[in-house]
N, C-alpha and C positions, 0 to 999 in steps of 0.2 A: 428596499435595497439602498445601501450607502455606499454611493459609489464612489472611487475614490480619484475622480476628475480631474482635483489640482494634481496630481502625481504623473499623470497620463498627460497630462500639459507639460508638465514641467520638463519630460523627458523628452517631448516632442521638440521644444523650444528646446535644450541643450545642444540635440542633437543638431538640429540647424545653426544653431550657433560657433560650431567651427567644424559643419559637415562631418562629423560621427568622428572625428580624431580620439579624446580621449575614450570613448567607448572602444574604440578598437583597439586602443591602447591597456585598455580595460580587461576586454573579450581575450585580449593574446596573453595578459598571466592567468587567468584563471582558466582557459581551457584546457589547459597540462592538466590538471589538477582534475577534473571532470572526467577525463578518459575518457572510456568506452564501457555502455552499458554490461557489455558483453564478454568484456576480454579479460573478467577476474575468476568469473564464476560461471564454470560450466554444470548447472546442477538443476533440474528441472520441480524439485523440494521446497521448500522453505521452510525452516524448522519451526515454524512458530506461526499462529494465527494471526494474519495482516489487518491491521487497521487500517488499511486502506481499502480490506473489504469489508468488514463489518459491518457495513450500512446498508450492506447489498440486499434485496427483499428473502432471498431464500437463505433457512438456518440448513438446510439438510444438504447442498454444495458446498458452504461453508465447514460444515462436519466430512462430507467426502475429501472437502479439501486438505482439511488440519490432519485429515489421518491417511493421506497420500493413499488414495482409492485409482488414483490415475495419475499418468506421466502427462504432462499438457506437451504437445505438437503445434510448434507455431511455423507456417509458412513463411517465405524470405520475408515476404510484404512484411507480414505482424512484426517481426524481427528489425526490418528498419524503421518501422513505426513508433517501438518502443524507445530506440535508441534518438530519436529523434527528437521523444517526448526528453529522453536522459538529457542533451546535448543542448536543450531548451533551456535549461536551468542558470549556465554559467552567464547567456547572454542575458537573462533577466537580471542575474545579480550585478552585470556590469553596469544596464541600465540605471537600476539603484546606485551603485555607486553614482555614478557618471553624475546624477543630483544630487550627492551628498550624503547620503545614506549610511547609516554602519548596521551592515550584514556579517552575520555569523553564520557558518555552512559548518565548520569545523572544530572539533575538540583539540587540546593542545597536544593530544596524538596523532590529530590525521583524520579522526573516524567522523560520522555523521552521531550529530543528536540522536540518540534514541531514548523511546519509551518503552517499560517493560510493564504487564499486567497481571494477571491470575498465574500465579506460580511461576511466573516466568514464561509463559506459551502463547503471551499475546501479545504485540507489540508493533512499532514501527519507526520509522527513519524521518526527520524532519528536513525538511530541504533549505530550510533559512530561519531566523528568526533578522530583523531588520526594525533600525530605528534611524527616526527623520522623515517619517514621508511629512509632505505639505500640510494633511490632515489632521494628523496627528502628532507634531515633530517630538511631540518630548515620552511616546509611551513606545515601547517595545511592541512588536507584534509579530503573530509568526505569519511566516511567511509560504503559501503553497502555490506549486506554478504549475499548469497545466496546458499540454496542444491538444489542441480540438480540431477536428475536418468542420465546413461549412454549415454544414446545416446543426449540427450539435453547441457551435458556437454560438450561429443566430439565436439560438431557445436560448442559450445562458444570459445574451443581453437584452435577452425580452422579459425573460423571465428574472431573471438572477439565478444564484446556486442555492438558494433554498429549494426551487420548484425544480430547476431543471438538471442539478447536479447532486442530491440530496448523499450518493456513496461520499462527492469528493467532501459536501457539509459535515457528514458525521465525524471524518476524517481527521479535519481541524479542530474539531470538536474535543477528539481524545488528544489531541497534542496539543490546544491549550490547558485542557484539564491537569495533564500530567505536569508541564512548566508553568502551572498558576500565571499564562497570558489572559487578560482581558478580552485579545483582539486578535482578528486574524487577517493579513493582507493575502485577497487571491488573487492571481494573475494569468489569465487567460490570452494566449498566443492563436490565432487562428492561421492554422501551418500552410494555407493556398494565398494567405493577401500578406501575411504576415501583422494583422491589427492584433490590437492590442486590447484586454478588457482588463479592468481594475474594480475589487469589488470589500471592503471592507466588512469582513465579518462579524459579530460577537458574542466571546461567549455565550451559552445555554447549558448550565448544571443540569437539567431537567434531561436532555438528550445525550449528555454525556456522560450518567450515571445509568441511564437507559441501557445506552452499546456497552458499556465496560459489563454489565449486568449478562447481558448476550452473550459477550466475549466466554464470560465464564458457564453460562448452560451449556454453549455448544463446548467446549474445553470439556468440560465433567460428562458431557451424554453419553451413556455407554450404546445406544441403540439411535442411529440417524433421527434428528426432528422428521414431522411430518411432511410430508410434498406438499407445495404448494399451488401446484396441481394434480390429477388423478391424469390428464390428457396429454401425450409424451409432444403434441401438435402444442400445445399452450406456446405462445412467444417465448418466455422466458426457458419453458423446458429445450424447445426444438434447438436454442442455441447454446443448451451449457453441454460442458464438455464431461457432464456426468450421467446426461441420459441413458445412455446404454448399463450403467450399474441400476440408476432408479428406477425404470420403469421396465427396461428388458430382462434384468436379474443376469447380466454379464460379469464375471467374478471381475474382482476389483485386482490391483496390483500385488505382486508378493513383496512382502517388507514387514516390518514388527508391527508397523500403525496398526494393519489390515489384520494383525493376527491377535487369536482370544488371548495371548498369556502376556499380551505387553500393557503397562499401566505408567500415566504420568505421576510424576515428582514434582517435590518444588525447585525449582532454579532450572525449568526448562527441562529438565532431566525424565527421560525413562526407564523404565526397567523392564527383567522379563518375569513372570511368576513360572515359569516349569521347572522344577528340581532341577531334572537333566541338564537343562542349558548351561548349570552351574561352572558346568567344563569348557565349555567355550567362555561365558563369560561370569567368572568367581564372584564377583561381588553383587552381578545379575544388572547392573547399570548400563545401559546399552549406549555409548558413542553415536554420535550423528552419524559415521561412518559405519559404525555393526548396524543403525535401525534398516540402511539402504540393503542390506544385502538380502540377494531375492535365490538364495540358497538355501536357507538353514534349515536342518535336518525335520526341529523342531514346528516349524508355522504348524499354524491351523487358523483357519478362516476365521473370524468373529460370525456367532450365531447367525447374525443378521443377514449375512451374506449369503447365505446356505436356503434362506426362505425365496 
């Protein structure tokens, strides 16, 4: 682990040095800017396969996921937990400022960094790239921030995030690959004491050629990877939110993903193969907005579904 100590110093010492003034001075233009995780997009989809899950051990949730097999249900708790995690960001980036730092969160339109991979259908949003820490002052590095509960934190500073955070490792992985970084700063918030972990990552072509490789079997598979357990009791089965399709055989969601005549394109794009559709949609390219509809005349399950 290379932890990045003098930075987590430096911030501490600012901060006491004129009791958190410019940080809150900090914290108050950037939170505008931050929002709400919540209040842009009411859409339970994501059109595209996350790098942020990629790293995850099962390829066959990852496949239920990318072809919207299910609507995910989060209770109020999960909901402010996310936002929390969201709302985590702005105060980290003030903290870098506050030492000096130049953070970039935004394109000169507004949007977040992203990266795009196999045709378009894998991708993700970077939360900073940031130059100046104490460590490193003169190399760019990206920057990922993440809130932890207590006991998930403790393993990340016993461990580090190789051992104990390996989805958030790959993570960084593909978003220095994509922006030719070197180096990755993580920043680990523990949301009960509010401490603070700092852990400098780097590069590995070896693991980031790995997941982009992934990205694209699960993208192209026409039939789910294999379970990575047979026993629905397995840890990892009992708590994903696709058990009841993989091991019960409960039909999956109606939408194009789920159905045999839809097929992906390049630039993110699908289409539908049944002649007939023609008339609803002429050119047969289906909109993010035509994939969601859970009417069309036309669906038919994917084989897979049906066994």
């Amino acid at each position: 682990m290379f932890l990045a100590t003098q930075t987590l110093t430096l911030i501490d010492s600012k901060l006491e040095e004129d009791q958190g003034a410019k940080y809150r001075g900090l914290l108050g233009e950037l939170m505008p800017e931050a929002g709400d995780a919540y209040s842009t997009k009411n859409d339970p989809f994501r059109d595209h396969l996350g790098a942020s899950m990629i790293g995850r051990e099962c390829a066959r949730e990852l496949w239920y996921n990318f072809h919207w097999c299910k609507k995910p249900v989060f209770s109020g708790r999960i909901l402010r937990l996310f936002n929390t995690g969201h709302l985590a960001e702005p105060k980290i980036v003030a903290l870098l400022k506050m030492i000096g730092c130049e953070v970039w969160q935004f394109t000169p339109d507004g949007k977040q960094y992203r990266v795009k991979g196999h045709k378009g259908h894998f991708g993700g949003s970077l939360d900073a790239v940031v130059r100046g820490i104490p460590e490193m002052p003169e190399v760019p590095l990206l920057a990922e921030f993440k809130t932890h509960g207590t006991s998930s934190y403790n393993k990340l500073v016993k461990e580090g995030v190789l051992k104990a955070k390996w989805v958030h490792l790959v993570q960084m992985q593909i978003y220095m690959g994509k922006y030719n970084l070197t180096h990755a700063l993580y920043v680990a918030v523990e949301k009960n004491t509010d401490a603070l972990y700092a852990e400098i990552v780097q590069f590995d072509p070896g693991i980031y050629q790995r997941y982009l490789d992934r990205s694209i079997m699960i993208i192209e598979a026409i039939e789910p990877p294999p379970k990575i357990n047979e026993n629905i009791a397995w840890f990892e089965c009992r708590c994903c939110d696709y058990k009841g399709i993989c091991h019960r055989k409960e039909l999956p969601e109606i939408n194009c993903r789920t159905c045999v005549f839809s097929r992906i394109l390049e630039n993110g794009k699908w289409d539908c193969l049944n002649s007939e559709a023609s008339i609803e949609f002429p050119d047969r390219v289906l909109t993010p907005d035509q994939q969601r509809i859970e009417t069309c005349p036309f669906h038919q399950l994917k084989p897979t579904f049906a066994r």
